[in-house]
N, C-alpha and C positions, 0 to 999 in steps of 0.2 A: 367667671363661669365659662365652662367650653363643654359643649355637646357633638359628640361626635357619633356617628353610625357606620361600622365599619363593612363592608361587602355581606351587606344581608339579602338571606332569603327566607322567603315568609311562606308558608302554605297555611288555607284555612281547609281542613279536612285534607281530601287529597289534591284539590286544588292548588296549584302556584300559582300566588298573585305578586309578590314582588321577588326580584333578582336584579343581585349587582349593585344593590344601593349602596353607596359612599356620602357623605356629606358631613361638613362641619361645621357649628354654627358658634359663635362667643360672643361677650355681652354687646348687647344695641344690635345686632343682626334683624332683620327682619325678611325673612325667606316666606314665599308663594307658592304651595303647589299647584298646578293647573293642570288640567287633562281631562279627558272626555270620561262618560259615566264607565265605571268599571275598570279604568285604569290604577287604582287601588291606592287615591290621595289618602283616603278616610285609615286605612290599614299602615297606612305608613304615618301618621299622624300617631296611631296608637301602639306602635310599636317607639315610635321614639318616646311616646309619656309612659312606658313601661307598663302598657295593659295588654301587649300582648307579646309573647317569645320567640324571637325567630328561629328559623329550624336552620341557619348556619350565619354564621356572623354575628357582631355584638356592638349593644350602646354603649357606649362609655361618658360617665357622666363624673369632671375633672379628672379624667384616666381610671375611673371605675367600674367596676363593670354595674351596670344600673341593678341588675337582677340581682345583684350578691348584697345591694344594699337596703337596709332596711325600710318598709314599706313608709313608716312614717317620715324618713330622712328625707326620702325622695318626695313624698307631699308636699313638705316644708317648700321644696324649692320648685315644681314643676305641678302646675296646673293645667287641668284639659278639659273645653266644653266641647262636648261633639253631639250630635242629632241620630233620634228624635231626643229632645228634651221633657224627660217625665213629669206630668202635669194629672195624673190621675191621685192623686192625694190630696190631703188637707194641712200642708205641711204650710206655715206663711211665707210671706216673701222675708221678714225680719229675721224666720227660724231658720229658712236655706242661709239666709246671708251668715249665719252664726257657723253654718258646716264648718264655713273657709277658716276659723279659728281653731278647728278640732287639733290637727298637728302641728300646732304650738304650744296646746294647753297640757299641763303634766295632768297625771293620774292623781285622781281625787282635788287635785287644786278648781279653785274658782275661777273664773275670767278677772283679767286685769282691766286698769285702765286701759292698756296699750290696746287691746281685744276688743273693746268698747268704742277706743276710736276708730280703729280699724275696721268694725260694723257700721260704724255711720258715718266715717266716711265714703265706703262703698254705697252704702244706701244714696246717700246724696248724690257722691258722682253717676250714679246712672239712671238718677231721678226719678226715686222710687219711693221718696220721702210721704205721698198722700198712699200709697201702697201697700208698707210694710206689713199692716197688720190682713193683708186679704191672702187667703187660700191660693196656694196655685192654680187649682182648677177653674180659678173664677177669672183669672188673667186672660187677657188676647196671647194670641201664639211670640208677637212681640214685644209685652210686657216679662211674660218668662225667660225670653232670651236674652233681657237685660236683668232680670233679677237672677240668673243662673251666671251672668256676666259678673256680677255685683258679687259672689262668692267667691269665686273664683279671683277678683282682686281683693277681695277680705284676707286673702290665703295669703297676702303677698310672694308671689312666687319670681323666679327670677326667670323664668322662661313659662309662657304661656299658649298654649298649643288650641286654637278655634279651627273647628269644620263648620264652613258655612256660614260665618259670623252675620252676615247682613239677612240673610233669607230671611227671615220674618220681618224685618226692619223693615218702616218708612222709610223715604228719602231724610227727612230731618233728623230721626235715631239713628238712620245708616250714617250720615255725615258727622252726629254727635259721637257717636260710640267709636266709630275709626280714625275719627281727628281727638277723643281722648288716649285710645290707644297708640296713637303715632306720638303725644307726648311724652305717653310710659315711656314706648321703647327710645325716644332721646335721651331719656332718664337712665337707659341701659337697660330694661326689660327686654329679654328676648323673644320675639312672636315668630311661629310657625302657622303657618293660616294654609288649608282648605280651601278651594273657592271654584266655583265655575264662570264669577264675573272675572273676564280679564281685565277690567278697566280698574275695577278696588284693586286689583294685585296691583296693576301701573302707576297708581295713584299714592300706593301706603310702602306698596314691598319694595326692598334692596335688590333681592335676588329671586329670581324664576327659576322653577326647577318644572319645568315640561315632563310629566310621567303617560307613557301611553303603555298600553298591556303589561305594567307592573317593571319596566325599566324606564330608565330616565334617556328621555330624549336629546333632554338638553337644559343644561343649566349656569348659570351667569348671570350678568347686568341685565337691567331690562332693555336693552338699547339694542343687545345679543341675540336675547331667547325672544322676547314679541318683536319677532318680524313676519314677514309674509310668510318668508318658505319655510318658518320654524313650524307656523300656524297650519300651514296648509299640510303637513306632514304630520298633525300633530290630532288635526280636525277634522280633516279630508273636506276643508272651506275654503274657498278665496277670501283671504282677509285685507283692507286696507288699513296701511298706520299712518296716522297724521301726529304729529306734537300740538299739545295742547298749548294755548300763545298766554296760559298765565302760570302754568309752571313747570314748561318745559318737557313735562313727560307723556309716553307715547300713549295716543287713543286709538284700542282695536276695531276695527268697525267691519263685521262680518259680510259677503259679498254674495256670494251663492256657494254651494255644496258643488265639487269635483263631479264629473263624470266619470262613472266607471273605471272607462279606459284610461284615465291618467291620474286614478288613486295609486300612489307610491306601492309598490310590490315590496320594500323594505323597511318594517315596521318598526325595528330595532335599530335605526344609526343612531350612535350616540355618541352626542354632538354636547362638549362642556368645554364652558368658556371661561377660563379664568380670567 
């Protein structure tokens, strides 16, 4: 599979929130967005899951153009949770987990076994087994972000698009949920992640894509993009990075906020590392 976005630009109303974006992703990638509120992670997450159309440039999904294809095809293969997570119904956790079968199942046919396993095995992996049968409404904020998890792998998709995937998480479901998605994506699942934590991008992601005011600052390895001067151009922070001594990868550790006089006058360098 290859997902590619080619020089888009996106307005919401008569707003521009992104320009210039490139990027291309194939199986087992696992790319990061990072940037400060309003630099337009969440919008670019949903333009590349085809829920929203950009006003120049195009996804292309295996050299297709994603829009020209049909809604259910693109199900089949590409899942997106993003926030808030609707939790005002009485829908269960067992009947969400069944959505993620919808665009596999033909018109008037029943569920298979295959659909069946696929339900409980999602159930189980995101340990929802004493859950299934309760209401969304009745869930904590991070019960529903694993049973809207748990669909979204029911769906088997080959690329899986998360904003924000830990925010409701404890540290034990943060670590449970993103060390089973870092097995998917070994398996060759593709993950596009959202994030304001820089340390879960350093820990899970391939590749950092630094977006500040809807262009990309800067993108590559993480050895590249979380550095200081990436951070501090990125954040207007003094950041330190130290490597972690059990696996190697970099930890951001936030310093203090810029003074005025020495926030970067050039908002837009853009800076990609292959």
């Amino acid at each position: 599979m290859r997902l590619e976005a080619k020089d888009l630009q996106v307005y919401l109303g008569d707003r521009r929130v992104l320009e210039a974006i490139s990027l291309s992703l194939e199986r087992g990638d696992w790319l990061a967005i990072v940037g400060p509120n309003g630099a337009g992670k969440s919008t670019l997450l949903r333009v590349l899951a085809r829920l929203l159309r950009p006003r120049r440039g195009v996804v292309l999904l295996d050299n297709h153009e994603i829009h020209r294809l049909p809604t259910k095809t693109v199900a089949r293969r590409l899942a997106i949770l993003v926030n808030p997570l609707d939790s005002a119904h009485d829908t269960t956790v067992e009947e969400l987990v069944w959505r993620g079968r919808y665009p596999h199942q033909k018109l008037l046919a029943g569920a298979t076994r295959h659909d069946r396993e696929m339900v409980e095995w999602a159930i189980s992996t995101c340990q929802l087994q004493d859950l299934r049968g309760r209401p969304l409404s009745h869930l904590s904020a991070g019960e529903r972000q694993r049973a809207w998890l748990a669909m979204a792998l029911a769906q088997e998709p080959e690329a899986l698009f998360l904003d924000e995937p830990t925010s409701f998480l404890d540290y034990r479901h943060q670590v449970e949920v993103m060390d089973l998605l870092g097995g998917l994506n070994r398996q060759g699942l593709i993950i596009v992640m959202a994030t304001h934590d820089l340390n879960v991008a350093a820990r899970y992601a391939r590749t950092v894509l630094a977006l500040k005011d809807g262009r990309i600052l800067a993108m590559g390895p993480l050895d590249q993009v979380l550095t200081p001067e990436v951070l501090r151009e990125l954040y207007q922070v003094e950041f330190s990075i130290v490597g972690d001594s059990l696996s190697g990868r970099p930890v951001c550790i936030p310093l203090s906020p810029l003074s005025p006089d020495l926030e970067s006058k050039d908002g837009h360098n853009h800076r990609r590392v292959e």
